[in-house]
C-alpha positions as a Python dict, from the first residue, in 0.01 Angstrom:
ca = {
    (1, 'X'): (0, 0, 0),
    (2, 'X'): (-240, 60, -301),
    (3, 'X'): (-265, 431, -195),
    (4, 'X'): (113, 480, -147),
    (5, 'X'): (156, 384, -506),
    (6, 'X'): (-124, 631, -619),
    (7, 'X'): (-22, 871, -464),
    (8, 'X'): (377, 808, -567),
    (9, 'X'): (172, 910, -916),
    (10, 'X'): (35, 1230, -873),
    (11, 'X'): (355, 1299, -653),
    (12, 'X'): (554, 1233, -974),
    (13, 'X'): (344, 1392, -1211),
    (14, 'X'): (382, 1753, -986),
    (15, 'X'): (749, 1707, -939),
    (16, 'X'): (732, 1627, -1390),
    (17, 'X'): (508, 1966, -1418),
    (18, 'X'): (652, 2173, -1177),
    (19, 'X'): (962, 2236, -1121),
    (20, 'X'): (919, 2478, -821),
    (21, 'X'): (776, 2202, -631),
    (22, 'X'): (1158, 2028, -656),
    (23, 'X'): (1317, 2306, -493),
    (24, 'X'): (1005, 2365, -269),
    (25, 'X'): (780, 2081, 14),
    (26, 'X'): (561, 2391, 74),
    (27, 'X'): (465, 2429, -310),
    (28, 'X'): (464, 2064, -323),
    (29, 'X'): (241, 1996, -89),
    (30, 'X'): (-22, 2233, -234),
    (31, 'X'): (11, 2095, -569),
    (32, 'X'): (-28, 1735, -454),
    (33, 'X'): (-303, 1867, -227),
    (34, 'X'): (-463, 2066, -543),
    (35, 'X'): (-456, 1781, -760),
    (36, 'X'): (-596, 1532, -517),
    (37, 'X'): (-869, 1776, -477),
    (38, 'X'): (-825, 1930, -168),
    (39, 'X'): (-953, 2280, -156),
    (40, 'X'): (-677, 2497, -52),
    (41, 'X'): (-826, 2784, -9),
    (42, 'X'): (-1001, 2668, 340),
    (43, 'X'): (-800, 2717, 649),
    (44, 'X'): (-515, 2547, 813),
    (45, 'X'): (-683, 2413, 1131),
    (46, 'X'): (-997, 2300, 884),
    (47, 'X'): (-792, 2119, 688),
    (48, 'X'): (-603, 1962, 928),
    (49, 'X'): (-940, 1892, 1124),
    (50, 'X'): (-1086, 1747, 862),
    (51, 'X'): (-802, 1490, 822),
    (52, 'X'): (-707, 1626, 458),
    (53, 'X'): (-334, 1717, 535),
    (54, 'X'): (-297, 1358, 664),
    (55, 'X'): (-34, 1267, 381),
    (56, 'X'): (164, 1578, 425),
    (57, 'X'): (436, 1357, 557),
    (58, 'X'): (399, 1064, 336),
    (59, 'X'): (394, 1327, 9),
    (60, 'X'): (766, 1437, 115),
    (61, 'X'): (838, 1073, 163),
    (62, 'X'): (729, 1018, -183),
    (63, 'X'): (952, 1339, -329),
    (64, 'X'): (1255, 1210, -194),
    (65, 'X'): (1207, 817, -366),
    (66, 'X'): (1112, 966, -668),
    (67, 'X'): (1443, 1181, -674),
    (68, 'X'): (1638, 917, -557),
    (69, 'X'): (1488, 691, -889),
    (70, 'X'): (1460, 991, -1126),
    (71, 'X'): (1798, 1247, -1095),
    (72, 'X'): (1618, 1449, -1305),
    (73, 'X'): (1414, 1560, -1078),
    (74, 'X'): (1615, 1745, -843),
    (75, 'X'): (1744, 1977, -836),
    (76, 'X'): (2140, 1992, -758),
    (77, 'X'): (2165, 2290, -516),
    (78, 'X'): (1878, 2173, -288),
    (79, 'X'): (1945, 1853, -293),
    (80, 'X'): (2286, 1958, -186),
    (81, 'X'): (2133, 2164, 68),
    (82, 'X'): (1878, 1880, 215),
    (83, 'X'): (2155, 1650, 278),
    (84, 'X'): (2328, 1930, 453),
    (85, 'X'): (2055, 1983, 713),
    (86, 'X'): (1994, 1636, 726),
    (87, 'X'): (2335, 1544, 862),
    (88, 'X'): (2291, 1844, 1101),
    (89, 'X'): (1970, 1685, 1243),
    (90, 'X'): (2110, 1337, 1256),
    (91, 'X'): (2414, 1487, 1499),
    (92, 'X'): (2180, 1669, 1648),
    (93, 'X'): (1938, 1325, 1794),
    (94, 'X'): (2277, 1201, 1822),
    (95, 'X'): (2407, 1459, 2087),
    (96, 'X'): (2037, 1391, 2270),
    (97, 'X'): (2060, 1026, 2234),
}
């Protein structure tokens, strides 16, 4: 739990600094990654050997609290656009359900 709630912080404090990481997982991820002191530069498949990318999923997780306590942080459009896609996907496992 403790590391959740770290790592809500530095998830926050990209989303405050950075406002292409709202609109963006991808440059989210490698700013969360950056500041957690993850070396970027190495490969994919080292990266994800290593274990690194781990919290690739949970860092997402984290965007979308935070932007459901802070408004601020999203961005209207892609917000708009998310829960567009999500209701596609949740018909989707529906039809395959």
């Amino acid at each position: 739990m403790q590391k959740l709630v770290e790592l809500k912080k530095v998830v926050y404090a990209e989303l405050v600094e950075n406002e292409q990481a709202r609109r963006n997982d991808t440059d989210l991820l490698l700013g969360v990654f950056k500041r957690l002191g993850i070396n970027t530069q190495e490969s994919f498949a080292s990266l994800a050997n290593s274990g690194k990318l781990r919290q690739m999923e949970s860092i997402t997780r984290c965007r979308r609290k935070l932007q459901q306590e802070y408004p601020e942080l999203r961005i209207e459009p892609v917000a708009k656009l998310r829960g567009e896609r999500q209701q596609v996907f949740k018909d989707f496992a529906k039809a395959e359900g």
